[in-house]
TIRO-239752 format. One line per 8 residues: number of its first residue (from 1); for each residue x, y, z of C-alpha. Coordinates in Angstrom, 2 decimals, padded with zeros to 5 digits. Each point is the difference from the previous one (the first is absolute). Layout:
BEGIN
NUM) X:Y:Z  ...
//
This chain:
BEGIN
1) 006.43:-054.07:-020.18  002.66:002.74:000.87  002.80:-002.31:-000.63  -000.79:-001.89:-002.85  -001.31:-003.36:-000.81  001.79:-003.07:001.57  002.18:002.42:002.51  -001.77:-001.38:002.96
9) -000.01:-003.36:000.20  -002.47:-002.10:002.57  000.79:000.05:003.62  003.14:003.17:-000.50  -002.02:001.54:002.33  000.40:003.57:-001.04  -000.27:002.54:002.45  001.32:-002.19:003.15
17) 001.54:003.14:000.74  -000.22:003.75:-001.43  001.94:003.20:000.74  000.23:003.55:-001.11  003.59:000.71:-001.41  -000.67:003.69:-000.78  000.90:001.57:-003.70  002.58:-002.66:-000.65
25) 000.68:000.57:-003.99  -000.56:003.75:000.46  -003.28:000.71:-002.35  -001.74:001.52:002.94  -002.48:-002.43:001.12  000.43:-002.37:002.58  000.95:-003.66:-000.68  -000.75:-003.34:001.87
33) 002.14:-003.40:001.68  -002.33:-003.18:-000.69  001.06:-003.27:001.52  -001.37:-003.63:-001.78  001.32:-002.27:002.45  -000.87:-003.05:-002.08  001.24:001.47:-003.14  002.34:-003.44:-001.73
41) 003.86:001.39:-000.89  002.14:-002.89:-001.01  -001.39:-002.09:003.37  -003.51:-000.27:001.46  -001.76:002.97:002.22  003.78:001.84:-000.15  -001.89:003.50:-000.28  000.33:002.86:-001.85
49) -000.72:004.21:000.92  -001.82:002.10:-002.65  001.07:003.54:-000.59  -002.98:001.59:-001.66  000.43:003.85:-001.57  -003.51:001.19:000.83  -001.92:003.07:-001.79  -002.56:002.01:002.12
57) -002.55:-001.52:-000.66  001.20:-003.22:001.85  000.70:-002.28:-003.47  003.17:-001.37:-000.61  002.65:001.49:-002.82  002.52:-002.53:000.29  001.43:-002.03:002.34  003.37:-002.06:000.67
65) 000.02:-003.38:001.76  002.70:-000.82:002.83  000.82:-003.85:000.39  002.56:-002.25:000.30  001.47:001.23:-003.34  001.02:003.09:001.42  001.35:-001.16:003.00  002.08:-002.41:-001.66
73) -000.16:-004.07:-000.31  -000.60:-001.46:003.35  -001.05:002.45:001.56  -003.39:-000.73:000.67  -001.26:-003.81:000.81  -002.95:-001.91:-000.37  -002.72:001.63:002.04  001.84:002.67:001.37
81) -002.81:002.81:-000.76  002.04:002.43:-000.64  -002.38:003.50:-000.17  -001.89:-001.51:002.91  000.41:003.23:001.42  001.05:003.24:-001.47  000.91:003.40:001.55  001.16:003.51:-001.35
89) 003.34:000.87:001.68  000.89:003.55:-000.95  003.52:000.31:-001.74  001.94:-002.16:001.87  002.93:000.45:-001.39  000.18:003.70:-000.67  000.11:-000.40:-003.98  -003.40:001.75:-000.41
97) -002.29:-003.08:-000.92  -002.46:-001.45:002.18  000.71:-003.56:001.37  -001.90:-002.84:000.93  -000.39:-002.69:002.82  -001.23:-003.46:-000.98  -000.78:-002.79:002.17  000.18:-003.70:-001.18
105) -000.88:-001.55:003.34  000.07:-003.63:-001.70  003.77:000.16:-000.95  002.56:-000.53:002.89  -002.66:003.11:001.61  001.62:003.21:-001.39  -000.58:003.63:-001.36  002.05:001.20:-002.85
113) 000.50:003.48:-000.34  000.06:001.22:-003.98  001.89:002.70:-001.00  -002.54:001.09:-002.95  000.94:001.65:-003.00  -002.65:003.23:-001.81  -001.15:-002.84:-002.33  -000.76:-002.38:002.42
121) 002.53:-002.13:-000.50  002.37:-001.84:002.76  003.36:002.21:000.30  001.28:-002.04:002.92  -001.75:-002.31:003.29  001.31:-000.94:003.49  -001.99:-002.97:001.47  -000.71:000.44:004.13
129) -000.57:-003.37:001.26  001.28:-001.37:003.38  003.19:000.22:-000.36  -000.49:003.31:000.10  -001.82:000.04:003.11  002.36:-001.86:001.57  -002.91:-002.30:001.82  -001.50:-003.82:-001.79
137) -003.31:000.33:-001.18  -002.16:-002.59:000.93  -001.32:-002.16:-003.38  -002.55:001.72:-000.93  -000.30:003.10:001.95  -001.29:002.24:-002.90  002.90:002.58:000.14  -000.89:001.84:-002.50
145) -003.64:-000.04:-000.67  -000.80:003.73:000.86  002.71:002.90:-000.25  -000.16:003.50:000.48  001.94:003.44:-000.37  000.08:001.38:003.93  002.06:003.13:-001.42  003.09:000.42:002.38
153) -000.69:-001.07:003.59  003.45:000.22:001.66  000.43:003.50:-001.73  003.09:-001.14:-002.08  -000.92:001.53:-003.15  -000.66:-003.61:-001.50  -003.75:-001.23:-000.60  -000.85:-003.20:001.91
161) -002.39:-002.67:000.15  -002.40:-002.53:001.38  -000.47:-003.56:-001.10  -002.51:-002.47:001.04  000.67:-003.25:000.78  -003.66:-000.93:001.02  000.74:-003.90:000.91  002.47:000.56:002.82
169) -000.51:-001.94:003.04  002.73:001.65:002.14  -002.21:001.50:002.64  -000.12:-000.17:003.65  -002.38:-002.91:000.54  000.85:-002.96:001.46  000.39:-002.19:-001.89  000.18:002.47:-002.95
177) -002.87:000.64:-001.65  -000.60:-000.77:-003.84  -000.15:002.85:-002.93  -000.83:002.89:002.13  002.04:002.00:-002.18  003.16:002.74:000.47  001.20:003.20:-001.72  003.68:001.06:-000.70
185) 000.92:003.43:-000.38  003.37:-000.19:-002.20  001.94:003.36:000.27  001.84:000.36:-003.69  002.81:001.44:-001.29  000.28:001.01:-003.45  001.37:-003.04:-001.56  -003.32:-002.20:000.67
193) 001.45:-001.76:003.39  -000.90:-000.11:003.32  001.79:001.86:002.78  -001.97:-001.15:002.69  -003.12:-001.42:000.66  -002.54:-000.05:002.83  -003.16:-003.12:000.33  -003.42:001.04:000.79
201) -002.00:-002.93:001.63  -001.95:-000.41:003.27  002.60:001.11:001.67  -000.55:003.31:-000.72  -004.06:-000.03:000.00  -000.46:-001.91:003.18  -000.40:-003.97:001.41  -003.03:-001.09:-001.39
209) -001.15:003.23:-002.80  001.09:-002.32:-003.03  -001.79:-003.59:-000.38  001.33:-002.93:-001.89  -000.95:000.42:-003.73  -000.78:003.84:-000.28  003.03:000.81:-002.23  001.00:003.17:001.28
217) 001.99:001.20:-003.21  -002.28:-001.21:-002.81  000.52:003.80:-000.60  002.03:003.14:000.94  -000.68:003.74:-000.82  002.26:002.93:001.11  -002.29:003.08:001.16  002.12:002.55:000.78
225) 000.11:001.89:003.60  -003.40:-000.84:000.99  000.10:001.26:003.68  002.06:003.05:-000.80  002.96:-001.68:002.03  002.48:000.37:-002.61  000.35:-003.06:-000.56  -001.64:-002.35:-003.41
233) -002.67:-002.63:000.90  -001.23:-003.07:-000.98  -003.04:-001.82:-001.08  -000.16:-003.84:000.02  -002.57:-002.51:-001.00  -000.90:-003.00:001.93  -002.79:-001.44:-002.36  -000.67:-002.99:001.62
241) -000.60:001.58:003.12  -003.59:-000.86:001.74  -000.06:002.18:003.43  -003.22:001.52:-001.21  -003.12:001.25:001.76  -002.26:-002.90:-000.53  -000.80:-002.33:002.51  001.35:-002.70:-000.85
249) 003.02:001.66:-001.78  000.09:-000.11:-003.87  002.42:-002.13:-001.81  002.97:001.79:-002.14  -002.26:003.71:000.14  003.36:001.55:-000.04  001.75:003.01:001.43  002.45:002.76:-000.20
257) 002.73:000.83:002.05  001.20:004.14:000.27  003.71:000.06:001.55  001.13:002.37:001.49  003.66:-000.22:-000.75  003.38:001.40:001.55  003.03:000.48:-002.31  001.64:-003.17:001.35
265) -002.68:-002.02:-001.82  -001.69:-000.63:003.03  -003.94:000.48:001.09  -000.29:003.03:002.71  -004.28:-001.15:-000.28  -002.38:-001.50:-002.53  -003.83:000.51:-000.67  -002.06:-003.00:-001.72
273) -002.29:000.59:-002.31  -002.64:-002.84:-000.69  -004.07:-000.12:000.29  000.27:001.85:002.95  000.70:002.90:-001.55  -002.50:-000.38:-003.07  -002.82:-001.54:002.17  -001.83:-003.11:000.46
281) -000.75:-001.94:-003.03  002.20:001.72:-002.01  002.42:-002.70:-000.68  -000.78:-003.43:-000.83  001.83:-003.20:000.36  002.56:-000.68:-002.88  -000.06:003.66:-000.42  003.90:000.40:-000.09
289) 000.03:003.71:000.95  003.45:001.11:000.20  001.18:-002.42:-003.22  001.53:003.28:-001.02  000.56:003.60:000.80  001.08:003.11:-001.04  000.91:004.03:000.85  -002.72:001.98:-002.25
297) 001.59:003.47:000.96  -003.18:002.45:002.19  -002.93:-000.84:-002.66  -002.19:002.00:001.80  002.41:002.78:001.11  -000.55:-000.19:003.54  003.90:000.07:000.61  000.04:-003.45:001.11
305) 001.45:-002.92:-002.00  -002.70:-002.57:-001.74  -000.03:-003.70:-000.39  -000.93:-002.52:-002.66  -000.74:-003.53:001.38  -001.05:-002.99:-002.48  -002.45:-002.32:001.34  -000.17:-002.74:-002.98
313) -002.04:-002.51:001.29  -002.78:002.65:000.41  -003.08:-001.27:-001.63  -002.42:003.03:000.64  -000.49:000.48:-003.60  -003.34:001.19:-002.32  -001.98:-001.84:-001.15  000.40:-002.85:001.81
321) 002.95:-001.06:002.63  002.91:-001.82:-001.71  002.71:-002.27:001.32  003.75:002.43:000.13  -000.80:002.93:-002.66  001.46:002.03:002.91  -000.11:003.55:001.17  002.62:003.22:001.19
329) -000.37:002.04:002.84  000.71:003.29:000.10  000.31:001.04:003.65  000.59:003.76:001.26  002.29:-000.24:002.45  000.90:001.90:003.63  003.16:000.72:001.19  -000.52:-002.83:003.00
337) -000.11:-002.35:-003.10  -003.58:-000.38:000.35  -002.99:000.58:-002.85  -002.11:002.65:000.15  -001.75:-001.25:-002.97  -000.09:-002.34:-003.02  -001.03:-000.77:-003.08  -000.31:-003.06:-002.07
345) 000.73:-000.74:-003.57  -001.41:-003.34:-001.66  -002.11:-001.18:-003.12  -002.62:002.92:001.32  002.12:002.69:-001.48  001.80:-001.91:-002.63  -003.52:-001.25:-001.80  -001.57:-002.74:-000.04
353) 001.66:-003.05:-001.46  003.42:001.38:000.18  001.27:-002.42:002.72  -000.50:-003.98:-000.18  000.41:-002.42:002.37  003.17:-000.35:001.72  001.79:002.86:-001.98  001.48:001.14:003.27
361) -000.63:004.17:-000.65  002.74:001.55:002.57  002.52:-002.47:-000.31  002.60:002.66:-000.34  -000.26:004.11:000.47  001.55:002.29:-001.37  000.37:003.66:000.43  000.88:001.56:-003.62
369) -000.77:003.66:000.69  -001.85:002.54:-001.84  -000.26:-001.88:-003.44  -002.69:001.76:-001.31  001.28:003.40:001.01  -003.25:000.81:002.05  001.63:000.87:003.19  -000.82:-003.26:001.79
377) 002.32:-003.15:000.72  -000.99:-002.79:-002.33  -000.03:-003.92:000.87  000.78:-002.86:-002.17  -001.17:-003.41:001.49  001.20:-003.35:-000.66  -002.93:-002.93:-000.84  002.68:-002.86:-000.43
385) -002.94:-002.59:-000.76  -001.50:001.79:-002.40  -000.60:-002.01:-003.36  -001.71:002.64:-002.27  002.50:-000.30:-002.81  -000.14:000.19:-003.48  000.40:-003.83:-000.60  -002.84:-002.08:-001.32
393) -000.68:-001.90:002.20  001.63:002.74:003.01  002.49:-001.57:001.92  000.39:-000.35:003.75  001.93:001.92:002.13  001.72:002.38:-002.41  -000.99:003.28:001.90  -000.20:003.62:000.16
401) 000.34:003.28:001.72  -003.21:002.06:-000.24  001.52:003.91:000.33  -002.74:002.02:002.27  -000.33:003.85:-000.27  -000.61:001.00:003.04  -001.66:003.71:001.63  000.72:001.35:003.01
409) -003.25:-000.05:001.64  -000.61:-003.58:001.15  001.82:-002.30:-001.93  -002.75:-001.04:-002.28  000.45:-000.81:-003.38  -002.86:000.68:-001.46  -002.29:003.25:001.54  -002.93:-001.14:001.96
417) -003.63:001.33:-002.00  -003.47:-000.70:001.75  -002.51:001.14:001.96  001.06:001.38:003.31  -000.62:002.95:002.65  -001.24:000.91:003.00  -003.95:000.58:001.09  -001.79:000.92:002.76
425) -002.93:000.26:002.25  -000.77:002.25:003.13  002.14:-002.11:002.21  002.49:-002.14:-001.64  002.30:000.25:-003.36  000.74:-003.15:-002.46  002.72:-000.17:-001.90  -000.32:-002.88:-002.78
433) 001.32:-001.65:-003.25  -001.78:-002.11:-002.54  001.92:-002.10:-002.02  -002.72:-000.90:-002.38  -001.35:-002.49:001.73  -000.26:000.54:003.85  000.27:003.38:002.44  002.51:000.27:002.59
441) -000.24:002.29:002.36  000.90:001.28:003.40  -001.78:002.82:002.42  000.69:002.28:002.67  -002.39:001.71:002.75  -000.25:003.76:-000.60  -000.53:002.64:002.30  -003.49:001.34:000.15
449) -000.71:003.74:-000.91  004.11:000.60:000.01  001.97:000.74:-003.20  001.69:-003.53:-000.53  003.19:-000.97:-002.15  -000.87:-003.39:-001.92  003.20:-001.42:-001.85  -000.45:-003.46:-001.98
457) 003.73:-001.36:-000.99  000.84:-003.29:-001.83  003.76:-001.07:-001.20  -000.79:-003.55:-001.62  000.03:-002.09:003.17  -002.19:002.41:002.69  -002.68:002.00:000.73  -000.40:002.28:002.21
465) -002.53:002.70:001.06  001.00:003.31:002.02  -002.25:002.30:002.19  001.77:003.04:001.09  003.56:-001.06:-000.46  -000.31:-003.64:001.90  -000.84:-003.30:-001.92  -003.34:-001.17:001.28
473) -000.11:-003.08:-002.66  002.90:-002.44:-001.15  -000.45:-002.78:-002.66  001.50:-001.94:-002.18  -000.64:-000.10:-004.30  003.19:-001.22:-002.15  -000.33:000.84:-003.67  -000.80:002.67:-002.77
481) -003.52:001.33:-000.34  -000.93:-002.18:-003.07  -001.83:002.17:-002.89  -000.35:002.77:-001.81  -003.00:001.62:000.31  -000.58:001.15:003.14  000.24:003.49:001.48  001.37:001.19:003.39
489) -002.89:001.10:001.90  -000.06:002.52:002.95  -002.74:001.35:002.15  -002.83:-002.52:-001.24  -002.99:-000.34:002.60  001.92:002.77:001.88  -002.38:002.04:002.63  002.28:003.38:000.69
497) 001.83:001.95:-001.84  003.94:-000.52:-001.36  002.57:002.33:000.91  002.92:-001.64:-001.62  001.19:-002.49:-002.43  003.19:-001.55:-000.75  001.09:-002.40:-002.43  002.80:-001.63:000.18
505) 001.95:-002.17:-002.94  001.63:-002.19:003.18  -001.24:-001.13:002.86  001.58:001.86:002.93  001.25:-000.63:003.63  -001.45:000.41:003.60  002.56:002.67:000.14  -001.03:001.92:-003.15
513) -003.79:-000.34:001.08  000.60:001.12:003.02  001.80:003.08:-001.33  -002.87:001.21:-002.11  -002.15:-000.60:002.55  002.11:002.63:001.90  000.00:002.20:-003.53  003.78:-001.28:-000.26
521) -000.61:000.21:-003.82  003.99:001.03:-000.12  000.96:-003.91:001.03  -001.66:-001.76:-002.94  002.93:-000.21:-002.66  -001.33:-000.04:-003.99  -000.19:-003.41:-001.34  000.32:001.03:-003.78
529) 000.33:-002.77:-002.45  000.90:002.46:-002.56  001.42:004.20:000.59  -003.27:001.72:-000.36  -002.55:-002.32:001.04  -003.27:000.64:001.92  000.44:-002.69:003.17  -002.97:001.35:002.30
537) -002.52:002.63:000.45  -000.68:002.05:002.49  -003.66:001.81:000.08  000.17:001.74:003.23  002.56:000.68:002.44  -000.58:-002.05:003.27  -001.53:002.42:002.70  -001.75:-002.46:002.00
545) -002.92:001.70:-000.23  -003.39:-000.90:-002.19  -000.04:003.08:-002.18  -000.57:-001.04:-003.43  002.89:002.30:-001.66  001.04:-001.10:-003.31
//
């Protein structure tokens, strides 16, 4: 529909792979890298990369299509699938224009590095394959599926990069083991080639972390200097990956690996990040968590780094499940590499009907800053099997890239409305939601005759009451509060008398709870969607004392 009639054509898979390439034709709003893998050149499944010039309101003004015209006759084979990865490279080259990465992981396995022109137009390419590396890839190896900007690792002044190859067998088994997957961190220079290079396999990780078929390298994501070391990290997906917490172990759940990296290319230490992390029964089989991934900037301005994970085999949808509509994650990261919290993004928040079977939501991710000009980091998302075209009858497998705008609170795209709050008795508190249809709800104990602090929190995955500054109730509730009728309620069925209220447009941490429990009022930072709005209200100041003062 943003194209035009008969651009896509069945199975181009549009938006295989998406990336933000900044104000490239200089109008002042951020444009957009699309991949269609399958698009036809002059040969079959050759590929093709979409530059779209994008207007704030996420539509498309124009767009110019790179194939094997522009790199010249030849070029590109038969199935090479060219755009099968995508990556925003800074200015290369020093001549002021943003320049681009593209994997085509079909073709002899190789990244070619385009030297873009304001228009977005081809000015020049260099093609990194193995000759480059000066190593054989292995027949189908995947070099190439996933790339990624690291920024400049060996402090040379040149930006570098990482490049999955997420069918490598090369580990330390023996006999070697099959498609456990391997990264290569390629350190540049400003003509598109490799200086040097350095493998990340097993090797690094450990005998025995990596299991045949979990394709380490399905995708890469740069995300900056997560453990203040001075040094750029790495994220890696391993979507096939099934060391979950169910007994018996799930089958291709997925995972995410945070590396810890040293400016030799090595790994100093990694965290994984699979259903451990997001508890039991959060991933399903065939989930594919970790199919792609990408740096969202702080979204919730904690100072630490967040993380966008596609899971598109997720089939928790509304009304009723369906088979690969998909889901993305957005998880608030530590600085260990952990998640302190998450939230998840599928047909929920979209509306209903927007995702059909198989449309594989979170193929690609793509961080294309603040389009919107709101303040927060917007996300465009790749749905490669997505056949809602304008062809009668649609066709299958054309694509698209659904651009999210995104707030700063918990990732949700759409603001949760219901019927929610906290209530009381002489001896316990209840916090609850209703989602139209059913209550959920958690208590705590109180302390008789004693003023108490009662704190209900929920960030779209948990629950949680708080007496006094310690959580006394834990559970889990993934979703938006479905509705629009309902009021926040406070106080109902309440036998005492309430000192203090707060409401809060977020839902905030031990650490921040704990503060105001200890009137730290000074450590709970404004949340502001807009300069000037009202975020929370305070009715009394906390005393710790039952004395009624408004």
């Amino acid at each position: 529909t943003e194209l035009g009639t008969g651009v896509l054509d069945d199975t181009d898979y549009f938006g295989t792979s998406v990336t933000g390439i900044g104000d490239l034709n200089g109008d002042g709003v951020n444009d957009l890298a699309v991949g269609a893998r399958g698009d036809d050149g002059s040969e079959t499944d050759q590929g093709a990369v979409y530059i779209l010039f994008m207007d704030i309101s996420g539509n498309v003004d124009s767009y110019y299509k790179i194939n094997d015209t522009d790199l010249g006759t030849g070029v590109l084979g038969s199935n090479d699938l060219f755009g099968g990865s995508v990556e925003n490279i800074g200015d290369l080259n020093g001549d002021g224009i943003t320049d681009l990465a593209v994997g085509a992981y079909n073709d002899d396995q190789a990244v070619y590095i385009l030297f873009m022109n304001t228009n977005g137009t081809l000015n020049s390419y260099y093609k990194i394959s193995e000759s480059d590396l000066g190593v054989v890839l292995d027949i189908n190896d995947k070099f190439g599926r996933a790339v990624t900007n690291i920024g400049d690792l060996n402090d040379d002044g040149i930006t570098d990069l990482a490049v999955g190859a997420y069918t490598d067998d090369d580990d330390i088994d023996a006999p070697p083991g099959a498609d456990q997957g391997a990264v290569y961190i390629l350190f540049m220079n400003i003509t598109g080639g490799v200086d040097s290079h350095y493998k990340i396999n097993e090797s690094d990780l450990g005998a025995g972390v990596l299991d045949d078929n979990d394709f380490f390298g399905i995708s890469v994501a740069g995300i900056g200097d997560l453990n203040g070391d001075g040094v750029e990290d790495l994220a890696v997906g391993a979507y096939a990956d099934d060391d979950d917490i169910d007994a018996p172990p799930g089958n291709n759940q997925g995972a995410v690996y945070v590396l810890f990296m040293n400016i030799t290319g090595g790994v100093d230490s990694y965290y994984k990040i699979n259903e451990s992390d997001l508890g039991a029964g959060r991933l399903d089989d065939s989930d594919f968590f970790g199919i792609s991934l990408e740096n969202i900037g702080d979204l919730n301005s904690d100072g630490i780094m967040d993380l966008a994970v596609g899971a598109v085999g997720d089939d928790d949808n509304i009304p009723s499940p369906g088979n690969g509509q998909g889901a993305v994650y957005v998880l608030f990261m530590n600085t260990t590499g952990g998640v302190d919290s998450y939230y998840k993004i599928n047909e929920s928040d979209l509306g209903t009907g927007m995702l059909g079977v198989n449309d594989w939501f979170g193929y690609s991710l793509a961080n294309v800053g603040d389009l919107n000009n709101d303040g927060f980091v917007d996300l465009a998302v790749g749905v490669n099997g997505d056949d809602d075209d304008v062809d009668a009858p649609p066709g299958n497998g054309q694509g698209a890239v659904y651009v999210l705008f995104m707030n700063g609170t918990t990732g949700e795209v759409i603001s949760k409305v219901g019927s929610y709050g906290i209530n009381a008795s002489n001896s316990y508190a209840v916090g609850y939601i209703n989602n139209g249809t059913n209550d959920y709800s958690l208590s705590g104990a109180l302390n008789s005759h004693k003023w108490n602090q009662v704190v209900y929190t929920y960030d779209g995955s948990r629950q949680k009451i708080y007496i006094n500054g310690e959580v006394k109730s834990d559970g889990p509730l993934t979703g938006n509060i479905i509705g629009d009728t309902g009021n926040l309620i406070l106080g109902d069925l309440f036998n005492g008398t309430i000192d203090d209220v707060k409401i809060y447009n977020r839902s905030l941490s031990a650490e921040q709870i704990f503060a105001l429990y200890n009137n730290r009022t000074d450590l709970i930072v404004s949340q502001e969607l807009t300069a000037g709005d009202n975020w929370s209200a305070c009715i009394t100041p906390n005393d710790g004392t039952e004395d009624g003062i408004e």
